[in-house]
C-alpha positions in Angstrom: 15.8 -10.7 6.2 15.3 -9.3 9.6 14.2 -6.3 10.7 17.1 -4.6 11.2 18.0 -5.4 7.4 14.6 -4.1 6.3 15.9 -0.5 7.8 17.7 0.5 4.7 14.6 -0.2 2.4 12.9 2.6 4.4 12.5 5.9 2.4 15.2 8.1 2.6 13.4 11.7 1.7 10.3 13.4 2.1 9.7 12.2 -1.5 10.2 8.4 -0.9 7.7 8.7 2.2 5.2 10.6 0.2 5.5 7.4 -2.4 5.1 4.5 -0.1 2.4 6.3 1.9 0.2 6.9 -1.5 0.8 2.9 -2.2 -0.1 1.8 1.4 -3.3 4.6 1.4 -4.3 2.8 -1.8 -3.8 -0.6 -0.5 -5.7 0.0 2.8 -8.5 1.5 1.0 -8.3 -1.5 -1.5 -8.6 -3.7 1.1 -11.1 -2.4 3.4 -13.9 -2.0 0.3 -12.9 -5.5 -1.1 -12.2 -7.6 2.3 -11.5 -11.7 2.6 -10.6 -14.0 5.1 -6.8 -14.1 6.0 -6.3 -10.8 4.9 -3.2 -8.8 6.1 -3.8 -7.4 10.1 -1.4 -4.0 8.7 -0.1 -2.7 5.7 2.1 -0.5 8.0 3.4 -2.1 10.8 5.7 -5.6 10.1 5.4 -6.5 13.9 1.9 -6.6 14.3 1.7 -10.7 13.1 2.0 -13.0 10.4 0.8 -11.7 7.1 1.5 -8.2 8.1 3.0 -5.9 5.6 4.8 -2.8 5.3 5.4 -0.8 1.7 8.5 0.8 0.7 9.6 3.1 -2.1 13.6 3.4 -2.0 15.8 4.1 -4.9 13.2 4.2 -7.7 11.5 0.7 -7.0 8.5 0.0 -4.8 9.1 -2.9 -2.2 6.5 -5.2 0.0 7.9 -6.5 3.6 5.7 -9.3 4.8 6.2 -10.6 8.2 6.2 -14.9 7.5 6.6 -14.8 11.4 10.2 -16.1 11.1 11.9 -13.7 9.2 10.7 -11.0 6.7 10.2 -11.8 3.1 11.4 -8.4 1.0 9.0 -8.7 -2.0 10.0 -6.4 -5.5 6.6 -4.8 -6.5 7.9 -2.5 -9.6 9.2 1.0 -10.6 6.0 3.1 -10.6 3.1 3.5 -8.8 0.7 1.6 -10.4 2.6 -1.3 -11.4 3.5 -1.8 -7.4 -0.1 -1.6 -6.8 -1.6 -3.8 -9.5 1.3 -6.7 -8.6 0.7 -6.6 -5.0 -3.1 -6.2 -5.1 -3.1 -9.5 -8.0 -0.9 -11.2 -5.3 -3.4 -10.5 -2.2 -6.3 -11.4 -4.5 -5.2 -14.2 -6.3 -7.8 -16.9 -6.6 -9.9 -14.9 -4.8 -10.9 -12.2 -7.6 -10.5 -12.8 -11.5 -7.7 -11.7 -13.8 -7.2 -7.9 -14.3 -9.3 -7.4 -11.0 -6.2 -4.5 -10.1 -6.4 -2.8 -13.3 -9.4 -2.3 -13.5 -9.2 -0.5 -10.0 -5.9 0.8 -10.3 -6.8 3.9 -12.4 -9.6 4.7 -10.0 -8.1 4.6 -6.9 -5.0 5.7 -7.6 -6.0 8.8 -9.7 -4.2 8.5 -12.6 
């Protein structure tokens, strides 16, 4: 996928934006209280390097762009907010944190 492709994963409405932007808050946070080596540079900007992600809510289903410095890689995270978050978190912290390490912040940090 290239960036130009990506474009039409970008939320479309004030409510879409509002979506992706509580994921990426939650994400950030996530990842500045529970840091490791390698981790992404940006959860907001593709361009800034390998790793790099940007989050995406667009037609009901939440969506990770990660920059694999060729291309970008369009990754399907789920249909609500806390699924996204607990599959992209388990991805990020896989082998790093045990089983059920989202969950048991997910309800926390994203308020539910």
């Amino acid at each position: 996928m290239t960036y130009e492709q990506i474009d039409e994963y970008r939320p479309a409405g004030d409510d879409e934006l509002e979506l992706s932007q509580t994921l990426t808050l939650a994400v950030e946070y996530t990842l500045e209280q529970h840091p490791f080596k390698g981790m992404p540079r940006s959860v907001r900007l593709l361009g800034a390097g390998l790793g790099c992600l940007e989050l995406l809510y667009h037609e009901g289903r939440f969506y990770a762009a990660r920059n694999n410095s060729v291309d970008i890689d369009l990754i399907e995270l789920g249909d609500d907010l806390k699924s996204a978050y607990c599959e992209l978190i388990s991805r990020l912290y896989r082998g790093r944190k045990p089983d059920g390490f989202a969950e048991s912040l997910a309800q926390a940090i994203l308020e539910i």
